[in-house]
Structures are given as C-alpha cells and as structure tokens.
C-alpha positions, 0 to 999 in steps of 0.5 A: 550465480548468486552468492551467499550474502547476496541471498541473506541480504535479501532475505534480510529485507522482509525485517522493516527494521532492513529496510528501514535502515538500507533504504531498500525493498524487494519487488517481485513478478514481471507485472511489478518490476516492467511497470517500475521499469516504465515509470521510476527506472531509476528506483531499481538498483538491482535485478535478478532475472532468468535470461529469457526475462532480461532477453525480453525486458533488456531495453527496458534496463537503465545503464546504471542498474546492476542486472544478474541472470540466474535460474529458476532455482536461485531465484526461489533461493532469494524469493518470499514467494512460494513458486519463484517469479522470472524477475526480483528487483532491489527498489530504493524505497520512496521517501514519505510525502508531506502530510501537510497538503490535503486534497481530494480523499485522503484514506487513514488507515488505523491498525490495519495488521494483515499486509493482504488487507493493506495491499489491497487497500493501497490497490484500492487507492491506486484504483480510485485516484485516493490521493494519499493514505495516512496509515497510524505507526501501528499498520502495517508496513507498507513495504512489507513484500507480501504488501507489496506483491498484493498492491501489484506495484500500486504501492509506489504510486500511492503516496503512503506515510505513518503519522500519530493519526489523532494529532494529524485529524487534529491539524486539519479541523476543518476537513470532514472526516467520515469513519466507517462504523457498523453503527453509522449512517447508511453511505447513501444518505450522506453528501459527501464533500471533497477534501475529505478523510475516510477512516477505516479501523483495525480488522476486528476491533474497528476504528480506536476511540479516540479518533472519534473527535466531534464532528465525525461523521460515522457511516455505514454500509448498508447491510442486506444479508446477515454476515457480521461485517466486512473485510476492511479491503472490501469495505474501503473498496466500496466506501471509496467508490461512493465517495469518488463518484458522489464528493463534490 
C-alpha cells in the first residue's frame, strides 16, 4: 500500500526545485527502470512495482533497494503518466560532469523549452555517440519526467550539464563551433573536424545572437520541399548523423 506522503513526495519530484534539493528523480516503464537496473543499480533507491513486475525483475534488485508491490491503480496514483507503468523508481539524480574536457562532438543546446524536444535530442546523442550535451540555464530540465520518459533511459548516459553558454564557447576558442541557422551553408559542403561544438537554438527563435562569436560556422539543412523549418529534434537528428559520419 502507498501511503499519502509517499504520493505527494513524488509527485512533489516533477517541481525541479524537489529534485533539485532531494537530489532524487522519478523513472518510469519497464524499458526505463530494467536498463538502470542493468547498469547503475545502485542509482535506485526505491521501487514501486505490480507483484508480477518484481516476480519477473527480482534478481535484478540490489539488497539495499527498498521494493513496494502495489497495484495498477496505486500505481496511477504516483504516476505522470496517463496509463500507469508496471514499475516507477526513485533514481538519485546523476552529479554534473566536468565541462572542462571537450572530445568529439559536443552538442549546446540553447533555450530549448519543450521537454519532448529535449528528450529526444538527448535520445539522439545517446544514438550518435555525442559525447556530452552543454544545455544554457534557460533549457529545459533535463530531469524533468516527461524528458526523462521521452530520452527512454538515454538521460542517464549522456553526460548533460547547465552552463552560461557564451562564457563556455569562450573558454574554448579553438574548437570549431557549427550552428544550425536556415541561412548557413548547406551540411554537405563543409568539412567538419572533431573536437567540435554543434549549436542548435530555441524551437521558434533559433540560436541567440550573441552565441554567434566570429569564427562560427553557420550551416544549413539543405531544403527541398517548402516547410519553413524544422523540429529542433529532428534537425539535431540529422546535423548529428552528418557530423558522425564525416568529422575527421
């Protein structure tokens, strides 16, 4: 049985501000919690599962996990999703990574708002091998659940921090910085060299100007139909296959 508390506390954790401060997120699905269980069991503090979920998943548990059987409809209780998964874990939320190393293609991210987008940005990444995303302090929060449950567990491999965007372009001069503008020059003509920065700008207003230092090299998707422009998950989608494939 889940008690009262225990359902405003975790409810409580899709405030950032709560998880923030705890230091603790919500995942959800079997697909999410099984592969955190594979590979960072230690994360999860807590488990609320149906019983036919922890008969299934049990040897998977580390001893020091707290485990709660409920049914379907307690579950929906502690949920932020519309049907209710067969299993929700408290995950201690990862500590940022060092900015300071830069390596293949780093992905900055600038005022992306909707946690959709982000999630499957950080999907994306994960994917592609991206080797860190730098998001500015006005993206979204990366542990925001809905983010979380759209990255389908990738957020807890994809090294993610929040920086002033300008100042972290700044420290690094000599790495080339590629931003994703509708007026650059078309992906396939450049040659792209690795370390790199690929900058991708808010869904409707595009990367800020002032991120557009000298040097930048602005690039393009080359456009064939007519739709004004394209979701920044896709673009990021398709920016980072080129880079991937062609970055020496």
């Amino acid at each position: 049985m889940v008690t009262r508390s225990e359902i405003k506390y975790i409810q409580s954790l899709g405030d950032k501000k709560a998880r923030d401060q705890d230091g603790v997120v919500v995942a959800e699905g079997d697909k999410i919690v099984t592969e955190l269980l594979n590979e960072s069991p230690l994360q999860i503090k807590k488990i609320y599962a149906t019983q036919h979920w922890i008969s299934d998943n049990g040897h998977l548990i580390p001893d020091a996990c707290t485990v709660a059987a409920l049914e379907e409809e307690e579950l929906q209780k502690l949920s932020f999703l519309v049907s209710p998964p067969s299993v929700i874990a408290l995950v201690l939320k990862p500590n940022p990574p060092s900015v300071n190393t830069v390596h293949g293609i780093s992905l900055l991210l600038d005022q992306i708002q909707d946690p959709g987008n982000l999630g499957t940005i950080i999907r994306t990444c994960d994917w592609f091998g991206v080797s860190q995303i730098v998001c500015s302090a006005d993206t979204a929060d990366a542990f925001n659940p809905k983010v979380i449950q759209s990255s389908m567990g990738s957020v807890f491999r994809v090294p993610i921090s929040y920086t002033d965007l300008n100042q972290f372009i700044q420290q690094h001069p000599t790495v080339p910085l590629y931003a994703a503008l509708l007026d650059g020059q078309p992906i396939t003509n450049v040659q792209c060299k690795k370390p790199c920065f690929l900058l991708v700008g808010n869904e409707s207003r595009g990367v800020s100007e002032k991120l557009l230092r000298s040097g930048v090299q602005k690039i393009t998707i080359p456009r064939v139909g007519k739709a004004e422009s394209l979701n920044a998950a896709v673009a990021s989608a398709i920016l980072l296959s080129w880079l991937s494939q062609s970055a020496t």
